[in-house]
GUBA-456501 format. One record per residue (C-alpha): residue number from 0; x, y, z. Coordinates in Angstrom, 1 decimal, padded with zeros to 4 digits. Example, Ala and Ser with C-alpha at 12.3 -4.5 7.8 and 13.67 -1.06 7.14 Angstrom:
REM GUBA-456501
> 0, 012.3, -004.5, 007.8
> 1, 013.7, -001.1, 007.1
***
This chain:
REM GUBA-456501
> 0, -003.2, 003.5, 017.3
> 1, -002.3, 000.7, 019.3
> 2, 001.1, 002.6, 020.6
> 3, -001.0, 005.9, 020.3
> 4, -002.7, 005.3, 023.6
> 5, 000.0, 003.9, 025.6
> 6, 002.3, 007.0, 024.6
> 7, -000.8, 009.4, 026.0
> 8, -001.5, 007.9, 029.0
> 9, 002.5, 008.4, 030.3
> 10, 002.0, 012.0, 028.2
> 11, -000.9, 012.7, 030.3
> 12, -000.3, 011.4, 033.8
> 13, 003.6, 010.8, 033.9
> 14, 005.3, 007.6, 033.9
> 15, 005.9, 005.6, 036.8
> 16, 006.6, 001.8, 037.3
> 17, 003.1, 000.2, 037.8
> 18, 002.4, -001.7, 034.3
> 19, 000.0, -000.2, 031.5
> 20, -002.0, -003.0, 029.8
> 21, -003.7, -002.5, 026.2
> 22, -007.0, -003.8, 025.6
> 23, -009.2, -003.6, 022.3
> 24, -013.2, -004.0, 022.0
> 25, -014.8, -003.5, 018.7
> 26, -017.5, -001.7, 016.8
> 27, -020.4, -004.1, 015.2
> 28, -023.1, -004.2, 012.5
> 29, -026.3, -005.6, 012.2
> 30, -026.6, -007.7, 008.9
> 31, -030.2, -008.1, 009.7
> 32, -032.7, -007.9, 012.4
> 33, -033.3, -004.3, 013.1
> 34, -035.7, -003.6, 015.8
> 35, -036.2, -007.4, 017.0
> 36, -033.5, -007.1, 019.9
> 37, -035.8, -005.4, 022.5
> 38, -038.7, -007.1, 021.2
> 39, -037.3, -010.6, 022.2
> 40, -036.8, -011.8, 018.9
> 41, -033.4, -012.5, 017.0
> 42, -030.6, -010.4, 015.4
> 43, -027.5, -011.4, 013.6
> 44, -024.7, -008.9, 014.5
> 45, -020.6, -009.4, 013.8
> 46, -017.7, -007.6, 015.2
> 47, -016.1, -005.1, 012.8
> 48, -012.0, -005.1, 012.0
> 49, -012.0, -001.7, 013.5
> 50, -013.1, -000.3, 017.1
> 51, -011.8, 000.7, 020.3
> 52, -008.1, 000.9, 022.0
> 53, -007.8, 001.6, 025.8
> 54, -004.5, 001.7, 028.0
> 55, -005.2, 001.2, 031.1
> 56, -003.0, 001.7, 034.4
> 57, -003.9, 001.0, 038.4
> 58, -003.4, 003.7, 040.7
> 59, -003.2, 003.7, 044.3
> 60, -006.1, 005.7, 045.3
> 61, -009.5, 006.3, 044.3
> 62, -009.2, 008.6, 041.6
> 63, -009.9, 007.1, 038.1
> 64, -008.6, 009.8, 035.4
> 65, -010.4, 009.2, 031.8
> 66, -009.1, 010.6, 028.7
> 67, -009.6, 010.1, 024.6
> 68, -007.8, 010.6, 021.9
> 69, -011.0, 011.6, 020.0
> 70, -012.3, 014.4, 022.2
> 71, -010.4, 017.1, 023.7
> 72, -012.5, 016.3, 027.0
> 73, -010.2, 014.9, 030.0
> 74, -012.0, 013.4, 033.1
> 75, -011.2, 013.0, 036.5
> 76, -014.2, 011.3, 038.9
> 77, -013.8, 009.8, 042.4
> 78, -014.5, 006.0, 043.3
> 79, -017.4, 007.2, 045.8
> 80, -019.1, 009.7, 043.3
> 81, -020.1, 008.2, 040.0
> 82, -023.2, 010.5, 038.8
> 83, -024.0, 011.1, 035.2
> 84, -022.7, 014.5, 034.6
> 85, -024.3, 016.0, 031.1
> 86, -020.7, 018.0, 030.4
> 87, -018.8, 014.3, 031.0
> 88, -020.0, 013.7, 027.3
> 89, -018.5, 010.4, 026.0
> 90, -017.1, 009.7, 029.2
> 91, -020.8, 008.5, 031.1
> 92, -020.3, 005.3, 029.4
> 93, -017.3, 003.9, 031.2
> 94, -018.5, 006.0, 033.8
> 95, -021.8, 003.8, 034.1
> 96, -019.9, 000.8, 033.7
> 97, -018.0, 001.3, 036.7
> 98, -020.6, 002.6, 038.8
> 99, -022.7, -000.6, 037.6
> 100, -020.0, -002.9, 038.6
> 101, -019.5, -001.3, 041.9
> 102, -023.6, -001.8, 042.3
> 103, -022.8, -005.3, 041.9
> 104, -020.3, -005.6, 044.9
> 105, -016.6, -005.7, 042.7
> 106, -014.0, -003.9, 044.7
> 107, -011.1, -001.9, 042.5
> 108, -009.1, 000.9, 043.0
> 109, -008.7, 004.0, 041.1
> 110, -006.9, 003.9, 037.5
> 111, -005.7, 005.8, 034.6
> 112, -007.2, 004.9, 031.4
> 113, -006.6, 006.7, 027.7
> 114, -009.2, 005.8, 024.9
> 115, -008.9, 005.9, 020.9
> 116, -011.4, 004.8, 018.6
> 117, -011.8, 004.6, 014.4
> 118, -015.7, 004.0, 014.9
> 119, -017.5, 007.0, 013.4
> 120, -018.7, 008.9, 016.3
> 121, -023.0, 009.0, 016.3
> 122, -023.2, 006.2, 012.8
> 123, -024.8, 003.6, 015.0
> 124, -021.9, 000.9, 014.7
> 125, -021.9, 000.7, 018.4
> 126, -018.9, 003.3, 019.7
> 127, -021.1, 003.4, 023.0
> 128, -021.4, -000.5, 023.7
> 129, -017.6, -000.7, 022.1
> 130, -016.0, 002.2, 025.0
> 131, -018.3, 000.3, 027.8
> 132, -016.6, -003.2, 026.8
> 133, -013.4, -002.1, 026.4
> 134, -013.7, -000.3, 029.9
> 135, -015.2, -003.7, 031.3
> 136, -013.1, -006.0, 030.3
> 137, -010.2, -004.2, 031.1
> 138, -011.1, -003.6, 034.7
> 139, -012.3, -007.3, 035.0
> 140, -008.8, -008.5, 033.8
> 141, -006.3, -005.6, 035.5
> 142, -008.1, -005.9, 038.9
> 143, -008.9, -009.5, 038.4
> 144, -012.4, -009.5, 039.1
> 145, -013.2, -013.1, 037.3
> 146, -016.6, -011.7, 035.8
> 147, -017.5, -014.6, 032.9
> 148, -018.1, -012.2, 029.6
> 149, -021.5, -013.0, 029.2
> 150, -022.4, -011.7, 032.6
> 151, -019.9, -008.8, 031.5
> 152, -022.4, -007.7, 028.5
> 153, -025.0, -008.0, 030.5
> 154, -023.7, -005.3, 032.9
> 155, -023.0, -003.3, 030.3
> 156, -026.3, -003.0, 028.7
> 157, -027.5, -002.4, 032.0
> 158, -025.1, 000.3, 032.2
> 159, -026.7, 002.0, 029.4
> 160, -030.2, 001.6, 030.1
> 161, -029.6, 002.9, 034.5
> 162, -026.6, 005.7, 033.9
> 163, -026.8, 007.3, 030.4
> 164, -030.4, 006.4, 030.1
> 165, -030.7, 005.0, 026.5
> 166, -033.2, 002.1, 026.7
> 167, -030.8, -000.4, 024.3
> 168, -031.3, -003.5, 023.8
> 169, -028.6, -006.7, 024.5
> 170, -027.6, -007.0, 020.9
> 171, -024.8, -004.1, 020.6
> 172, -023.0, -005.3, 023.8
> 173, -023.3, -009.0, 022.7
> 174, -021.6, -008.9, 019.4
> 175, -019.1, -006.5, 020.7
> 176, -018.1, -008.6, 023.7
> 177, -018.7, -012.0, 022.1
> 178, -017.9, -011.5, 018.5
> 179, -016.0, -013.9, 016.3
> 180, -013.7, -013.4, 013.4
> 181, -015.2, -014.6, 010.0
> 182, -018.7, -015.5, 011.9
> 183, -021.8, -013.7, 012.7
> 184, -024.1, -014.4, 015.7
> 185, -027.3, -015.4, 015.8
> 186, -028.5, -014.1, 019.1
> 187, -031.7, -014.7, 020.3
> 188, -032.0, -011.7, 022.3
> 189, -034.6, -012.7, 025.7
> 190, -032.6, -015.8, 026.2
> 191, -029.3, -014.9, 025.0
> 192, -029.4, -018.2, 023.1
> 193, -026.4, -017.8, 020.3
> 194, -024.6, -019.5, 017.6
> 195, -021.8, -018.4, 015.4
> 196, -022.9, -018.8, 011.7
> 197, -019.7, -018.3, 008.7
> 198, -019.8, -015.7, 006.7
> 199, -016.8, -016.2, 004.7
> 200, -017.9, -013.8, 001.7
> 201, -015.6, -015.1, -001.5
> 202, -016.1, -012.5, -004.1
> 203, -017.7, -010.0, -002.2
> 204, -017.1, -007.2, 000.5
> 205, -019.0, -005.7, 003.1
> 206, -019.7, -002.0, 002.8
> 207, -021.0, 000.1, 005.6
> 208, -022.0, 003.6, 004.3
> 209, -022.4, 006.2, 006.6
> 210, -025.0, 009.2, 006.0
> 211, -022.9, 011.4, 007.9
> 212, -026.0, 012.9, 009.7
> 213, -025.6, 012.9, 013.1
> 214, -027.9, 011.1, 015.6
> 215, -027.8, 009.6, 019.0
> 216, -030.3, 007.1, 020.2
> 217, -031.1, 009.7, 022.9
> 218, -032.7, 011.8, 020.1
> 219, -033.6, 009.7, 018.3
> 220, -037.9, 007.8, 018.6
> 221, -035.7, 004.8, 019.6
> 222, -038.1, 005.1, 023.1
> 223, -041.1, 005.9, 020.8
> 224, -040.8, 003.0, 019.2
> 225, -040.1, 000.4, 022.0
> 226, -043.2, 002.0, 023.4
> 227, -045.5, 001.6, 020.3
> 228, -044.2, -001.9, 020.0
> 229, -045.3, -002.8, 023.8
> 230, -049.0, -001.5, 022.6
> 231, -049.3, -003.5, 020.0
> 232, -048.2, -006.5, 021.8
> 233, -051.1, -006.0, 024.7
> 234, -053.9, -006.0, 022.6
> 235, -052.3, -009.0, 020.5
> 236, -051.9, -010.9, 024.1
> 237, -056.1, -010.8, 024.7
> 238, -055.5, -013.6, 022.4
> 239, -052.1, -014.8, 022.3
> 240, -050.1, -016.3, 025.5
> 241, -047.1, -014.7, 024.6
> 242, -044.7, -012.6, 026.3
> 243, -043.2, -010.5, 023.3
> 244, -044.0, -010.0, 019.8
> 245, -041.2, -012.3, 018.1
> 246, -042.8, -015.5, 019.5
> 247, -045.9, -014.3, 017.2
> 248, -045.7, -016.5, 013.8
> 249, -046.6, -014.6, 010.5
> 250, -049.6, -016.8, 010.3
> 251, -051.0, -015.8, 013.6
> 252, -050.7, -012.2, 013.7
> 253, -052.4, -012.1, 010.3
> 254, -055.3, -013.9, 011.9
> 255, -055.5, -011.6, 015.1
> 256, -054.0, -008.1, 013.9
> 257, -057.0, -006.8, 013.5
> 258, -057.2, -006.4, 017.3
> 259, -054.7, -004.0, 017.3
> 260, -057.0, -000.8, 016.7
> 261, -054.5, 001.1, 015.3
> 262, -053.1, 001.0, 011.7
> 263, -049.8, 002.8, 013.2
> 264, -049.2, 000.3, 015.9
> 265, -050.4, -002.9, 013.3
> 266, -047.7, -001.7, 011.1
> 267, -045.0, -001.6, 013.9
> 268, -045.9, -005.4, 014.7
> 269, -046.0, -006.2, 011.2
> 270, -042.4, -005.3, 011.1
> 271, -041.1, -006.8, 014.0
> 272, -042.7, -010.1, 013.4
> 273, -041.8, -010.6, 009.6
> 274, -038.4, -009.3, 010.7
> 275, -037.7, -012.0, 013.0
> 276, -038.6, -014.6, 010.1
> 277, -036.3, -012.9, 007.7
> 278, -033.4, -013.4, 010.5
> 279, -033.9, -017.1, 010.3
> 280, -034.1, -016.9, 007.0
> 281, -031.2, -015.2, 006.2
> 282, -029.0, -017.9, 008.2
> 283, -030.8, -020.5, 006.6
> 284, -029.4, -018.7, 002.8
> 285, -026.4, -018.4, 004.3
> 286, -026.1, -022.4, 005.2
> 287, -027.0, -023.2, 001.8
> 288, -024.3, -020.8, 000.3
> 289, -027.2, -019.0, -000.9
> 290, -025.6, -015.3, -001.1
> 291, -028.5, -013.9, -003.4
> 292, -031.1, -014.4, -001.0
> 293, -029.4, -013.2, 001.7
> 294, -029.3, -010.0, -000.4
> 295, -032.7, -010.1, -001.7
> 296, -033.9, -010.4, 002.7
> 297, -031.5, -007.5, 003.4
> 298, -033.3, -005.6, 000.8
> 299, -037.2, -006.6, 002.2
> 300, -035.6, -006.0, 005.7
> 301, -035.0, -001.8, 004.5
> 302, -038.5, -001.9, 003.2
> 303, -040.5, -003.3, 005.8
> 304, -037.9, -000.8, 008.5
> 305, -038.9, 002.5, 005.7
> 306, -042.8, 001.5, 005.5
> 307, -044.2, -000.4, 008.4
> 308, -041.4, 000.7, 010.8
> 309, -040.8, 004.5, 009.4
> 310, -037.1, 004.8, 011.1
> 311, -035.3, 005.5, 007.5
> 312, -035.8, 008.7, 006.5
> 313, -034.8, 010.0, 003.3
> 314, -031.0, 009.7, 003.7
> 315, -030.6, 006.7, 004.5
> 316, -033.1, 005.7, 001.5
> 317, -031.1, 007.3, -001.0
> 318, -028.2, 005.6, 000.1
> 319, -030.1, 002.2, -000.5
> 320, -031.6, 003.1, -003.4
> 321, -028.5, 004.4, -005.3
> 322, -026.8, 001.3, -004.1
> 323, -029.3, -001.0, -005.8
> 324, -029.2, 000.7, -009.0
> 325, -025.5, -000.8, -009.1
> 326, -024.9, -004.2, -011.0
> 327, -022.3, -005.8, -008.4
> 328, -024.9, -005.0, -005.1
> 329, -026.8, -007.8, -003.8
> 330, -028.2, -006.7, -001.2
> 331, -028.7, -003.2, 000.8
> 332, -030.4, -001.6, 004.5
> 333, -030.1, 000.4, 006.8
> 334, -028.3, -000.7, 009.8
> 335, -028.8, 000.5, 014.1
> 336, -031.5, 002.1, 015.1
> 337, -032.3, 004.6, 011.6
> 338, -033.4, 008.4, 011.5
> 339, -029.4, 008.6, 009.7
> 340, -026.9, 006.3, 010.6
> 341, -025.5, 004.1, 008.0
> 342, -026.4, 001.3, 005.6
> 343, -024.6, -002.3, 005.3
> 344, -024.6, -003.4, 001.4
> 345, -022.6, -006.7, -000.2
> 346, -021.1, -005.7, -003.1
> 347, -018.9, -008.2, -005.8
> 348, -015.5, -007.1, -005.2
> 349, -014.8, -005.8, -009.0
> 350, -017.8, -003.2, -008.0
> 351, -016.5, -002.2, -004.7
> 352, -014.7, 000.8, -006.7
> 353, -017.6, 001.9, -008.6
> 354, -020.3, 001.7, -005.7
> 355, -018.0, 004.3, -003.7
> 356, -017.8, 006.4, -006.8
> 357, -021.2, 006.8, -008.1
> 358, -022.9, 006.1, -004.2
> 359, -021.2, 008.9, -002.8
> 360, -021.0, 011.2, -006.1
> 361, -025.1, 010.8, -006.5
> 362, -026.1, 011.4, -002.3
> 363, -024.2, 014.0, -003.0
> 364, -026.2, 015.3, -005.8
> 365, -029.3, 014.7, -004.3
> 366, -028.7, 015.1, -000.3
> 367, -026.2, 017.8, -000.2
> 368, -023.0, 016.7, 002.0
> 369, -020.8, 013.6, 001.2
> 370, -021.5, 009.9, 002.7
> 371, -018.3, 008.2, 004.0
> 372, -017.6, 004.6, 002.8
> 373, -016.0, 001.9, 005.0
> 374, -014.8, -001.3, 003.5
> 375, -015.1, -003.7, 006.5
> 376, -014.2, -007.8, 007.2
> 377, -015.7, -009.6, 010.4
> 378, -013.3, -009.1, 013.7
> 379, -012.7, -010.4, 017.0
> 380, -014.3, -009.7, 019.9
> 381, -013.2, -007.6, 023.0
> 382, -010.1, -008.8, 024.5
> 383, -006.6, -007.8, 025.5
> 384, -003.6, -007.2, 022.9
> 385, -000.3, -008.2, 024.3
> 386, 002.6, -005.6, 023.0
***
């Protein structure tokens, strides 16, 4: 894959002498903390071992040419005209990344860049946030625009939320751009507080299932939710000086819920603020070597997003609940922003075998199209490979 893209890129738009550089930015999963991101609370992401490849090459004019290995689609757009174009597909994200940087007064030329990516396409492990860093870091380091990587994420997000319109949060372009091999990040998502926490799992493996039905956070009640979430948090403020719901304590919402009206929007807050516990929990388990409770929050975490926070759906519950029927699984949820997607379980290693055997043989049964199963370890960051 790594050669794949260099090959294309002379394939596509001829070879010359200017130098093509190869960068990499990965995909990332949420071990827990699913809806706390927008909500100012924390999540704890890590990078994946598999993600995005981009060759990149300056030209001498204006013209930035965009193509992928994954899609047929091939793009050519103009320095001076970066507009969201529906047809552009996959390609608005570097798109908005550039226009975004241009926004913010960097000066580059025109380039040639060819994409390939192993994330599954629509799964919600981050293939958006993982093309936008790849394309932003590249173009920081080739044009040597000295952007520090925290502002880079930053940009990115905003990227998102002003060109393709998906209100995200920071957390997808955080772990991506900042992630750390063997470590995930506790990210405290208004402040961008963060600390890397190991997660050296002896024994045990990280499985991300995939439902293998398609969504994209456009289509998805991601806005629906952020919305509900922003209600709930008003009537809570008559009472509370806070700014979001993750600075509410467990203690004080169930003194003062009952001032959210709604049983709908008290069971959204309910989430998000027992959520944000469970993330400092979690990190606390992991501290003590405590595996088994990390597993046992993961599983409360699926329960409180299928119950109080209704973003499952059935797929993704049958994955979980097959999953936890298994001896070697300690711990099972949904993972990204639900309604399909995928689920991250820890499995003993001896039962890694079995769980993609009977997992995908019983969704099968009772769904009616296969899940895919990734076996997955903790990567690096975005960054550039030297060949």
């Amino acid at each position: 894959m790594k050669t794949a893209v260099i090959e294309a890129l002379e394939k596509f738009y001829g070879k010359n002498d200017a130098e093509i550089r190869l960068f990499y930015s990965p995909g990332r999963v949420n071990l827990i903390g699913e809806h706390t991101d927008y909500n100012g609370g924390y999540v704890f992401p890590c990078a994946l071992d598999f993600g995005t490849y981009a060759a990149i090459r300056k030209r001498n004019d204006k013209k930035v040419f965009m193509a992928s290995l994954n899609f047929d689609l091939k793009v050519e757009v103009d320095l001076d005209a970066f507009i969201y174009d529906k047809s552009h597909d996959w390609a608005n994200y570097p798109k908005g990344v550039l226009k975004v940087l241009q926004d913010e007064g960097y000066d580059f030329s025109g380039f040639e860049i060819v994409f390939e990516g192993n994330i599954p396409n629509g799964a919600g492990l981050s293939s958006s946030a993982s093309i936008e860093l790849v394309t932003a870091v590249a173009v920081n380091e080739v044009f040597n625009l000295n952007i520090d990587r925290i502002k880079l994420v930053k940009l990115c997000q905003k990227a998102e939320n002003t060109f393709v319109g998906v209100n995200c949060g920071i957390m997808d372009q955080f772990a991506v751009g900042m992630g750390k091999k063997d470590h995930a990040i506790l990210l405290k998502s208004d402040t961008l507080e963060y600390s890397y926490v190991p997660l050296k799992l002896e024994g045990y493996k990280i499985l991300i299932t995939n439902t293998n039905k398609r969504r994209g956070l456009l289509d998805s009640k991601y806005n629906e939710r952020r919305s509900e979430c922003e209600k709930a948090l008003s009537y809570l403020q008559k009472a509370l000086p806070v700014k979001n719901l993750s600075e509410i304590t467990i203690e004080q919402f169930e003194e003062y819920k009952d001032l959210i009206p709604d049983e709908v929007l008290r069971k959204r807050a309910k989430h998000v603020i027992t959520e944000n516990k469970r993330v400092l929990d979690a990190v606390k388990a992991l501290n003590d070597k405590d595996l088994i409770k990390f597993g046992e929050l993961m599983i409360e975490s699926h329960n409180s997003l299928r119950d109080d926070y209704e973003v499952t759906g059935k797929e993704l519950d049958t994955l979980v609940e097959e999953a936890l029927k298994l001896k070697g699984v300690i711990g099972s949820r949904m993972t990204g922003a639900g309604f399909g997607g995928c689920t991250v379980s820890i499995v003993k290693e001896d039962a890694v075998e079995e769980f993609i055997k009977v997992v995908t043989h019983n969704y099968t049964q009772k769904i009616g199209y296969r899940p895919t199963v990734y076996i997955t370890g903790i990567g690096e960051g975005a960054g550039e490979i030297k060949y």
